[in-house]
mmCIF file of the N, C-alpha and C atoms, coordinates in Angstrom:
data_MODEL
# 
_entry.id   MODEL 
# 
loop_
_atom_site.group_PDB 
_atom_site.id 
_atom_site.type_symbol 
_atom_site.label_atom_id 
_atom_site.label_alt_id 
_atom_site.label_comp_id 
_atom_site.label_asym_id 
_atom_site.label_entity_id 
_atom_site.label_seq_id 
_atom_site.pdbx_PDB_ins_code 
_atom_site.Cartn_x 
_atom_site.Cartn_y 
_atom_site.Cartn_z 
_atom_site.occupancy 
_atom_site.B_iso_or_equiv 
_atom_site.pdbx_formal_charge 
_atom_site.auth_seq_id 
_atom_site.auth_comp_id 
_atom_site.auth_asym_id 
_atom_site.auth_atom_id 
_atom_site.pdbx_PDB_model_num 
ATOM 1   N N  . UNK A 1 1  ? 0.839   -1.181 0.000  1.00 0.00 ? 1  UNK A N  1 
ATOM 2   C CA . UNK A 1 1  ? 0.000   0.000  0.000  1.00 0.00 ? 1  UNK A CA 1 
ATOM 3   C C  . UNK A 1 1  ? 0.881   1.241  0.000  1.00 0.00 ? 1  UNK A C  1 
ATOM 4   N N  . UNK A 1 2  ? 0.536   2.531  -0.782 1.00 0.00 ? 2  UNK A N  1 
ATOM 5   C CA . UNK A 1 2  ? 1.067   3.490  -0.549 1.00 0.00 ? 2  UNK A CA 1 
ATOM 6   C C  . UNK A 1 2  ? 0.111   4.415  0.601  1.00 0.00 ? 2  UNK A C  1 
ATOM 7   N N  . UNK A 1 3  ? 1.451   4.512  1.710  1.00 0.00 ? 3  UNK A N  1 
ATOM 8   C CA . UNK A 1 3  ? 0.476   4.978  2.787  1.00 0.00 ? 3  UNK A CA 1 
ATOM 9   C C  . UNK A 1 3  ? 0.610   6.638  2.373  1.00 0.00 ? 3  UNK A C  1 
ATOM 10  N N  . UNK A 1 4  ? 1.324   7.329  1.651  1.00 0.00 ? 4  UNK A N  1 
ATOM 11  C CA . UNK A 1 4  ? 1.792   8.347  1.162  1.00 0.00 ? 4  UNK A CA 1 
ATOM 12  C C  . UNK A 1 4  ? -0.138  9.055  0.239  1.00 0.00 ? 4  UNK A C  1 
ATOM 13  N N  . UNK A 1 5  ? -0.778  7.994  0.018  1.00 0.00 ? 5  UNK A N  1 
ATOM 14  C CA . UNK A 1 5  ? -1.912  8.257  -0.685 1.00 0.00 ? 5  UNK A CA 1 
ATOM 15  C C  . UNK A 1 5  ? -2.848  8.485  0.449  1.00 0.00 ? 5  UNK A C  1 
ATOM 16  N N  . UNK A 1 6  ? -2.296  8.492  1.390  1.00 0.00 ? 6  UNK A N  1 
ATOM 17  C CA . UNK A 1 6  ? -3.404  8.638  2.887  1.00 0.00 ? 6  UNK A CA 1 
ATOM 18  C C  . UNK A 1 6  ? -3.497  10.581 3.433  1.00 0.00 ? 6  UNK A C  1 
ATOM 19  N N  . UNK A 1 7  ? -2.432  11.147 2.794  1.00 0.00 ? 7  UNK A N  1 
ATOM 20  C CA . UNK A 1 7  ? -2.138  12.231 2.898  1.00 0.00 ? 7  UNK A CA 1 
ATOM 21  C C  . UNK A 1 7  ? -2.803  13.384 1.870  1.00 0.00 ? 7  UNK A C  1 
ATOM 22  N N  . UNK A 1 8  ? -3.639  14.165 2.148  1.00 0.00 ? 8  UNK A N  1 
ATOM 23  C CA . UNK A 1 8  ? -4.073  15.065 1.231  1.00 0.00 ? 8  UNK A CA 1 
ATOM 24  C C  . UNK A 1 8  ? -3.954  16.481 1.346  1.00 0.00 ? 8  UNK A C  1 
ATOM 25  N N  . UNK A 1 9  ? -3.661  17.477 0.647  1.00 0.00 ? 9  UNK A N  1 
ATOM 26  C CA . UNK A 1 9  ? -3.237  18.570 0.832  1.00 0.00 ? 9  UNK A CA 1 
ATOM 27  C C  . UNK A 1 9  ? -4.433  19.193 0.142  1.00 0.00 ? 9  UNK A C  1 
ATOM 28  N N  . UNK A 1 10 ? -5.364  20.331 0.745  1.00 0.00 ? 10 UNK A N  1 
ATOM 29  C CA . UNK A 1 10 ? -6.383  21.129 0.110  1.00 0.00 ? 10 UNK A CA 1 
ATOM 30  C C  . UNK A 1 10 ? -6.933  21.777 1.078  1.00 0.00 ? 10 UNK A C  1 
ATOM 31  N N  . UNK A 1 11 ? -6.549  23.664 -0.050 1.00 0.00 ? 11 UNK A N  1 
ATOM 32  C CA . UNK A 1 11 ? -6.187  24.108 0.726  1.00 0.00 ? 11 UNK A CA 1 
ATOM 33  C C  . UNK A 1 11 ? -7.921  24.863 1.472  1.00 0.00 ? 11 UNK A C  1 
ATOM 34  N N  . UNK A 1 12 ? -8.725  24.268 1.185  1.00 0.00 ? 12 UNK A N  1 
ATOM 35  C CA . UNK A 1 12 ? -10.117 24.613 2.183  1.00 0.00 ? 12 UNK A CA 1 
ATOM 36  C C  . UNK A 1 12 ? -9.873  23.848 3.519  1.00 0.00 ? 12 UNK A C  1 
ATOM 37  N N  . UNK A 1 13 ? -9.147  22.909 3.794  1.00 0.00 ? 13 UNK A N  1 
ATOM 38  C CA . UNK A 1 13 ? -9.277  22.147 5.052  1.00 0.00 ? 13 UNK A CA 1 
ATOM 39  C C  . UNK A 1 13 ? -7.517  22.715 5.308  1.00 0.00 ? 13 UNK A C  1 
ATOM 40  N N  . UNK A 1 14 ? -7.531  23.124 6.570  1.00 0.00 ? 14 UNK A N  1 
ATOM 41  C CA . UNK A 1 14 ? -6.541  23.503 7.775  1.00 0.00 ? 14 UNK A CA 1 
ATOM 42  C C  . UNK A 1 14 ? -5.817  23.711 7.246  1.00 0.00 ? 14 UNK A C  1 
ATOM 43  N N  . UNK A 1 15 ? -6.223  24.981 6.437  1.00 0.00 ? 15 UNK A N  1 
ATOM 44  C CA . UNK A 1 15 ? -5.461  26.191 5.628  1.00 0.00 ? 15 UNK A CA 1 
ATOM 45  C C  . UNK A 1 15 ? -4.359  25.062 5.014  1.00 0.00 ? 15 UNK A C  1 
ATOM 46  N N  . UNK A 1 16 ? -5.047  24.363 3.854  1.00 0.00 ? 16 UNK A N  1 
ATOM 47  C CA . UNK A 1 16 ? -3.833  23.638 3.153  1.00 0.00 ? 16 UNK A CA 1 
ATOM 48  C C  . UNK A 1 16 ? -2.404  22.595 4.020  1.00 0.00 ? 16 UNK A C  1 
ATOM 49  N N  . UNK A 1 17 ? -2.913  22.495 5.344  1.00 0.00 ? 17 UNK A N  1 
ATOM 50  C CA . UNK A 1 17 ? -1.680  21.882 5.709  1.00 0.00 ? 17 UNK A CA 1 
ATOM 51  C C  . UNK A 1 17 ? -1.853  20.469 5.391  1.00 0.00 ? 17 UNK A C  1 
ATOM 52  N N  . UNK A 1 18 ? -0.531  19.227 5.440  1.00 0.00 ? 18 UNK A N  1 
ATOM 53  C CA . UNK A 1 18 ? -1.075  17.912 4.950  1.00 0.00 ? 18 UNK A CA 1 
ATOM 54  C C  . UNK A 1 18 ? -1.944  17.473 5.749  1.00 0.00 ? 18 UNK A C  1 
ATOM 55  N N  . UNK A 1 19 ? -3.044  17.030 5.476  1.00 0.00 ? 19 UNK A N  1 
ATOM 56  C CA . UNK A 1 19 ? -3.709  15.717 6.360  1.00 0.00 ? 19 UNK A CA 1 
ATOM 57  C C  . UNK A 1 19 ? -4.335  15.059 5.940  1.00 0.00 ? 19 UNK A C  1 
ATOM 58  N N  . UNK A 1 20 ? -4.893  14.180 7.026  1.00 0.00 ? 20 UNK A N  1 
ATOM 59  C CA . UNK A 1 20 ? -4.770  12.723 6.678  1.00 0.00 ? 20 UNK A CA 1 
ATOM 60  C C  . UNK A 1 20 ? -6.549  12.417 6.182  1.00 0.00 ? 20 UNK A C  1 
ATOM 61  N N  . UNK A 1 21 ? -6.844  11.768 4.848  1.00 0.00 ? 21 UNK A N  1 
ATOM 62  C CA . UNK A 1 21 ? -7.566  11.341 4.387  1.00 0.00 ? 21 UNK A CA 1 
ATOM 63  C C  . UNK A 1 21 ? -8.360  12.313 4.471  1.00 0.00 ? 21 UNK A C  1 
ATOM 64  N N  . UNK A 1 22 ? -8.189  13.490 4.154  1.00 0.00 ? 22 UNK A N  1 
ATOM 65  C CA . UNK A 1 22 ? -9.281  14.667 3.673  1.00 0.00 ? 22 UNK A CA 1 
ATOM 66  C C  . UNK A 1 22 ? -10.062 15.172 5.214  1.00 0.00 ? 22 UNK A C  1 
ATOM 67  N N  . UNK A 1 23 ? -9.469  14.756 5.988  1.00 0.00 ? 23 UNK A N  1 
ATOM 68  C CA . UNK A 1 23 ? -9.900  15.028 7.516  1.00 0.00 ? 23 UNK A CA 1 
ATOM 69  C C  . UNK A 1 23 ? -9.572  16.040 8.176  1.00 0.00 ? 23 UNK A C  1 
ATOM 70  N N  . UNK A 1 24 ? -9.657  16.811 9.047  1.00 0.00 ? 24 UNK A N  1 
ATOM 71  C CA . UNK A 1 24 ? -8.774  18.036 10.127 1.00 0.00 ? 24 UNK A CA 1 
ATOM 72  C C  . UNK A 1 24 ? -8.223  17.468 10.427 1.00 0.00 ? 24 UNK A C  1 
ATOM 73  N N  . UNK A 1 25 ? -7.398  16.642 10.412 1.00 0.00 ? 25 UNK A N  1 
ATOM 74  C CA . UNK A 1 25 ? -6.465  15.701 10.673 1.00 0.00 ? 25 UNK A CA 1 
ATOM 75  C C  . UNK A 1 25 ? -5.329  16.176 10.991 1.00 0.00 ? 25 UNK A C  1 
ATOM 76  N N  . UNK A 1 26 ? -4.622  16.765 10.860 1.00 0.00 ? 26 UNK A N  1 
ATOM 77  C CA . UNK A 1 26 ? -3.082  17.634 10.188 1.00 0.00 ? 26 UNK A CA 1 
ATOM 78  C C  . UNK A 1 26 ? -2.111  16.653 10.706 1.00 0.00 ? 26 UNK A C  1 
ATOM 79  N N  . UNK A 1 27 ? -0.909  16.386 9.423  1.00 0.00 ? 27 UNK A N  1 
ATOM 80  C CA . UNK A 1 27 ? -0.010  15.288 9.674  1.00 0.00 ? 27 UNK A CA 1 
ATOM 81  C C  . UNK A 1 27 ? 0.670   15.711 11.006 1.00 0.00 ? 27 UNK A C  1 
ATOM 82  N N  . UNK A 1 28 ? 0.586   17.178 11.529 1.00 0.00 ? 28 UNK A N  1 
ATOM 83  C CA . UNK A 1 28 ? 1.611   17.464 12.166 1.00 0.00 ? 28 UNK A CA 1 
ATOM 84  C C  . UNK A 1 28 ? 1.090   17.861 13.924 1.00 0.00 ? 28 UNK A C  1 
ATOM 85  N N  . UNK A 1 29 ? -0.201  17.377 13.986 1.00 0.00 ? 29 UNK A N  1 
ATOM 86  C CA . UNK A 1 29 ? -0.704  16.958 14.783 1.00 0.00 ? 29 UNK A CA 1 
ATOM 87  C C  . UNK A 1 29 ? -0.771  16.123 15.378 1.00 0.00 ? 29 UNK A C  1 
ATOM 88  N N  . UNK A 1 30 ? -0.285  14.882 14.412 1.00 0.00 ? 30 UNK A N  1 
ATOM 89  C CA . UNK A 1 30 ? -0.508  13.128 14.846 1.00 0.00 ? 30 UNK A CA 1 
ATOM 90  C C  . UNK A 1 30 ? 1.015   13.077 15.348 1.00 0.00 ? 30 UNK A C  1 
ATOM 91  N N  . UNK A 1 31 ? 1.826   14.010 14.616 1.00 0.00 ? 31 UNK A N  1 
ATOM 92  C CA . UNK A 1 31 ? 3.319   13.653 14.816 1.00 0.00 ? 31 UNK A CA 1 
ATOM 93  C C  . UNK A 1 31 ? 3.505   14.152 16.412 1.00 0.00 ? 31 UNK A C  1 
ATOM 94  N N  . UNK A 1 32 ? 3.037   15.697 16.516 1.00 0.00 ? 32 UNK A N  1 
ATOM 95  C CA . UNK A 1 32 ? 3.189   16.120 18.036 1.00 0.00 ? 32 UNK A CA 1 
ATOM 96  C C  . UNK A 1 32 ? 2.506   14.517 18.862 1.00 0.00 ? 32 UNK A C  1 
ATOM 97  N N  . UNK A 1 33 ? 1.457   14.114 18.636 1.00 0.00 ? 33 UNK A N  1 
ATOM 98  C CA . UNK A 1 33 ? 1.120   13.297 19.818 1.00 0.00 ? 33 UNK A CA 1 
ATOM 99  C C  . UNK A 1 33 ? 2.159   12.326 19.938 1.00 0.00 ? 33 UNK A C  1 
ATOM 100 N N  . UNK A 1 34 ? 2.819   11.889 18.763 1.00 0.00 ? 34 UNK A N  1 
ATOM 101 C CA . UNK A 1 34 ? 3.620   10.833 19.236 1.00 0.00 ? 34 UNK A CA 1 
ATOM 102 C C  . UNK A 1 34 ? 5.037   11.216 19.722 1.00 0.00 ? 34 UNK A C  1 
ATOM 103 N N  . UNK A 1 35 ? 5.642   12.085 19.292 1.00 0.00 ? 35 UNK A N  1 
ATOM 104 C CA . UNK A 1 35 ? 6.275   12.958 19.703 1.00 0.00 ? 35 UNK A CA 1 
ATOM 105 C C  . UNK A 1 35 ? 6.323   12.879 21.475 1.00 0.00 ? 35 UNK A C  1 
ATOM 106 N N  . UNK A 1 36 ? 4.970   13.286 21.732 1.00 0.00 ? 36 UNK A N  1 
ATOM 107 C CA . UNK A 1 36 ? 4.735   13.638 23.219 1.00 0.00 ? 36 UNK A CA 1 
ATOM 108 C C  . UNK A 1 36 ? 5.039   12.179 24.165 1.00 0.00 ? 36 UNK A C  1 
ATOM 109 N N  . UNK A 1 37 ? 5.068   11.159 23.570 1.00 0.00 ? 37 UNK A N  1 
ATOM 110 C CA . UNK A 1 37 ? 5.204   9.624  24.159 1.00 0.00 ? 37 UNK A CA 1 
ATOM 111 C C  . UNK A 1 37 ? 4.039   9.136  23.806 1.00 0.00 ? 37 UNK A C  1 
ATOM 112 N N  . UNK A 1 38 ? 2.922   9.121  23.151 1.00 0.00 ? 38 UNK A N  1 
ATOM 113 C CA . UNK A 1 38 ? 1.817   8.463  22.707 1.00 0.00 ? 38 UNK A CA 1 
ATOM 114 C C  . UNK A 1 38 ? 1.957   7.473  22.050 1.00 0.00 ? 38 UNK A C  1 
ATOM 115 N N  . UNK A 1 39 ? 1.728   6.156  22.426 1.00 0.00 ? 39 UNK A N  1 
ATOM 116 C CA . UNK A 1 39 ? 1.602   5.431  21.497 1.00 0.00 ? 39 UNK A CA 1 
ATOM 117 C C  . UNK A 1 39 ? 0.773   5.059  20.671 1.00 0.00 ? 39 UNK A C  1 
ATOM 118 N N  . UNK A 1 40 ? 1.514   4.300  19.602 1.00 0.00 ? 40 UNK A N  1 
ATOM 119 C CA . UNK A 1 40 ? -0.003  3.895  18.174 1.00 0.00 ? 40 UNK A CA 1 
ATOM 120 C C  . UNK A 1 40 ? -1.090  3.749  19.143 1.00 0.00 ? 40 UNK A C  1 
ATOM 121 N N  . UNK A 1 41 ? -1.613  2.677  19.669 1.00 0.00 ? 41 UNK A N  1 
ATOM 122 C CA . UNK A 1 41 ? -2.283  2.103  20.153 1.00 0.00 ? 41 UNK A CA 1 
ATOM 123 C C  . UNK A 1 41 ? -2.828  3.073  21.342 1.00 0.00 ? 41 UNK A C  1 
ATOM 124 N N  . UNK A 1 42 ? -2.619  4.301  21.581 1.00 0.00 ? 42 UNK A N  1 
ATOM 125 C CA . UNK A 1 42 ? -3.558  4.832  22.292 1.00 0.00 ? 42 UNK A CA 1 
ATOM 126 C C  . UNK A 1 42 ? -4.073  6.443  21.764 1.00 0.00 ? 42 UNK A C  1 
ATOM 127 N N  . UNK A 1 43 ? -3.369  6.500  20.754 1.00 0.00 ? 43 UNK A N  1 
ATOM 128 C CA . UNK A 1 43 ? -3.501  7.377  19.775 1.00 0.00 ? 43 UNK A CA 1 
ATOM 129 C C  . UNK A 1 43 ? -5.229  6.776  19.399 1.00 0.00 ? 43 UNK A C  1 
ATOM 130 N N  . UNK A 1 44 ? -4.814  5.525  18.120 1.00 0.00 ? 44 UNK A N  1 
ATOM 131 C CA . UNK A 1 44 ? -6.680  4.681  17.901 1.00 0.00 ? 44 UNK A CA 1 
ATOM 132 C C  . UNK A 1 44 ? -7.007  4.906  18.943 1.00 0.00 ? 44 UNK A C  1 
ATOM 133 N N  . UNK A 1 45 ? -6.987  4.263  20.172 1.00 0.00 ? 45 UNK A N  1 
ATOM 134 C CA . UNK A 1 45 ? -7.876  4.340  21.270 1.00 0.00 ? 45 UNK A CA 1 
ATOM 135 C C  . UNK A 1 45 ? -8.547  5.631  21.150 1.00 0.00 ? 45 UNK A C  1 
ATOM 136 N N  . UNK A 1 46 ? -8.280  6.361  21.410 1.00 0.00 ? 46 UNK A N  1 
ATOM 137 C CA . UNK A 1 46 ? -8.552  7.902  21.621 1.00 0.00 ? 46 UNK A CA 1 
ATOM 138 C C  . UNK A 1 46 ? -9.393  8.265  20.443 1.00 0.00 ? 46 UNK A C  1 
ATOM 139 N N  . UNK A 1 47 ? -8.767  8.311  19.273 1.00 0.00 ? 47 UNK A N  1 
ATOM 140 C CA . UNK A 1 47 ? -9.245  8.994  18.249 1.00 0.00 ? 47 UNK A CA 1 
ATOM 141 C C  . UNK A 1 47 ? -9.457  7.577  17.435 1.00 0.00 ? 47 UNK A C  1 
ATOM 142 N N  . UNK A 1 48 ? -10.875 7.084  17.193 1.00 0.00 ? 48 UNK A N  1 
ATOM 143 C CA . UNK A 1 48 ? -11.044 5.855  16.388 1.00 0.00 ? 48 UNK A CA 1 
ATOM 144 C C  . UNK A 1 48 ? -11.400 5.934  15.583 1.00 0.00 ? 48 UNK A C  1 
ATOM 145 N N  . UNK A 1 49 ? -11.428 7.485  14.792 1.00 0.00 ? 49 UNK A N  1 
ATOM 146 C CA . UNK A 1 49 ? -11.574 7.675  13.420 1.00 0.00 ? 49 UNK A CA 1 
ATOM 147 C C  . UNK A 1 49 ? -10.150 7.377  12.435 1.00 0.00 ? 49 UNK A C  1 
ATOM 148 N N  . UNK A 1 50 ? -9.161  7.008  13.639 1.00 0.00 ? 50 UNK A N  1 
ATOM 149 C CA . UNK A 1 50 ? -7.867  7.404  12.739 1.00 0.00 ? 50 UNK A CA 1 
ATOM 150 C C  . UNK A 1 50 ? -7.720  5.878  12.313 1.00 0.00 ? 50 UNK A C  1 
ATOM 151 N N  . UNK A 1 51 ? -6.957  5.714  11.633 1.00 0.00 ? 51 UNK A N  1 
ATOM 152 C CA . UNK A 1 51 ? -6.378  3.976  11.422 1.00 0.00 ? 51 UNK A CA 1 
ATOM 153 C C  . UNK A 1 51 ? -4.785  3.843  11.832 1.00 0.00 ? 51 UNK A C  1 
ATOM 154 N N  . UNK A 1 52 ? -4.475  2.984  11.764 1.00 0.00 ? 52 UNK A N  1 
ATOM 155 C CA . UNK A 1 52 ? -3.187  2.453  11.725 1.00 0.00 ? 52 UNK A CA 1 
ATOM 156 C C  . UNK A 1 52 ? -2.342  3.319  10.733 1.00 0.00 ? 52 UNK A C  1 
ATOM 157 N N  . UNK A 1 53 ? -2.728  3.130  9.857  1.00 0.00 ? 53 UNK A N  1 
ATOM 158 C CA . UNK A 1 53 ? -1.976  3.123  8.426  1.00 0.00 ? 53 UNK A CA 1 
ATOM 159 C C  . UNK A 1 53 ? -2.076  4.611  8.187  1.00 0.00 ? 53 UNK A C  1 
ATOM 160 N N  . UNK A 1 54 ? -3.050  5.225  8.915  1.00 0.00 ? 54 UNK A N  1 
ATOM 161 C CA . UNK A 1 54 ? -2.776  6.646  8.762  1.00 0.00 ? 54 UNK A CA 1 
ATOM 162 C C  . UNK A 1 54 ? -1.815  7.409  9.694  1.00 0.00 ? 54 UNK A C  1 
ATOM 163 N N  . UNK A 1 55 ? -1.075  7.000  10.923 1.00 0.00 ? 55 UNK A N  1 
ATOM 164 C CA . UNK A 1 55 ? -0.139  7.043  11.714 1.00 0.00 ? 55 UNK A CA 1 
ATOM 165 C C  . UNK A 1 55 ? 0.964   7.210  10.999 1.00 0.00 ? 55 UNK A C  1 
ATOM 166 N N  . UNK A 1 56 ? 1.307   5.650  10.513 1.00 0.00 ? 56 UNK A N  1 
ATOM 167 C CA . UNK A 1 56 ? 2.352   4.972  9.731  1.00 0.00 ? 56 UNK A CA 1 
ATOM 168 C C  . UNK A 1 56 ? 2.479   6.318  8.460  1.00 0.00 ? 56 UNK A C  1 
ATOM 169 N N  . UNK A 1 57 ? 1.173   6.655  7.630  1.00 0.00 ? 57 UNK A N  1 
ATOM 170 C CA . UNK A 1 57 ? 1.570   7.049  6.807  1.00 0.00 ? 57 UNK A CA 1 
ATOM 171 C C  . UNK A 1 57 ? 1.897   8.602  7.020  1.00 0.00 ? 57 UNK A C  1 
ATOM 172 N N  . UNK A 1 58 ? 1.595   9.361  7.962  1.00 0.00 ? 58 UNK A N  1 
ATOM 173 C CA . UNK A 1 58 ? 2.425   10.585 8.947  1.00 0.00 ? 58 UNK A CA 1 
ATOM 174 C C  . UNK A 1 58 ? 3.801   10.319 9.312  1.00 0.00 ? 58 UNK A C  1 
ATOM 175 N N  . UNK A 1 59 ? 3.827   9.234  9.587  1.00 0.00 ? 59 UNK A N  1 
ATOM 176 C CA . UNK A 1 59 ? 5.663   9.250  10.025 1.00 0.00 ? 59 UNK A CA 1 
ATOM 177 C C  . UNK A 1 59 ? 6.448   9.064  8.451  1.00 0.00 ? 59 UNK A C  1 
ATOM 178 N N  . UNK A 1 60 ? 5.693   8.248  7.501  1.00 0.00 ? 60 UNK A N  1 
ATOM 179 C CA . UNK A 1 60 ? 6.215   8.489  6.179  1.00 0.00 ? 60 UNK A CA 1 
ATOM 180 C C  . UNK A 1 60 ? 6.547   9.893  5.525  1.00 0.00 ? 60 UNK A C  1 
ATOM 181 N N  . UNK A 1 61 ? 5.578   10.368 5.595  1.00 0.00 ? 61 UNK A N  1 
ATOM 182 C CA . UNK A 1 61 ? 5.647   11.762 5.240  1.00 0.00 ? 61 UNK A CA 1 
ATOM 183 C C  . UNK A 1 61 ? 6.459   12.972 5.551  1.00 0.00 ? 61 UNK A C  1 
ATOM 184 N N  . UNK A 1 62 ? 7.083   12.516 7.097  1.00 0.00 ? 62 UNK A N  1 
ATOM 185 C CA . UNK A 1 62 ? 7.807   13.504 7.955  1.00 0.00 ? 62 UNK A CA 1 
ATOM 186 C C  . UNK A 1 62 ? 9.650   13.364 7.364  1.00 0.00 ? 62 UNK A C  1 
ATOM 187 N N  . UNK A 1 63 ? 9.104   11.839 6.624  1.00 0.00 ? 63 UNK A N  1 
ATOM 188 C CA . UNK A 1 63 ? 10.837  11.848 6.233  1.00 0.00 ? 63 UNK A CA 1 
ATOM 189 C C  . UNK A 1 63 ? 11.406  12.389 5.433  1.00 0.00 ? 63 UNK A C  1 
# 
């Protein structure tokens, strides 16, 4: 899978910043939480709109 296709940029949603699957999502939102010590698994917990693969595909993106 390209998790890179999980990422959408437009710029009506959060003033154009990347996020994830056309959502308020912002890649650089998911990154602060993990950042902060969050893990995958309580990241979903929390937010169960998100997936796996949309995590994964934020840390892709950051590289």
């Amino acid at each position: 899978m390209q998790y890179l296709e999980r990422i959408t940029i437009d710029a009506s949603i959060c003033h154009g910043k990347p996020c994830i699957r056309g959502m308020r999502w912002p890649v650089e939102v998911i990154l602060d939480m993990l950042g902060s010590g969050m893990l995958i698994d309580e990241i979903l917990e929390d937010h169960p709109e998100l997936e796996k693969e949309d995590i994964i595909a934020s840390l892709n993106y950051a590289q």
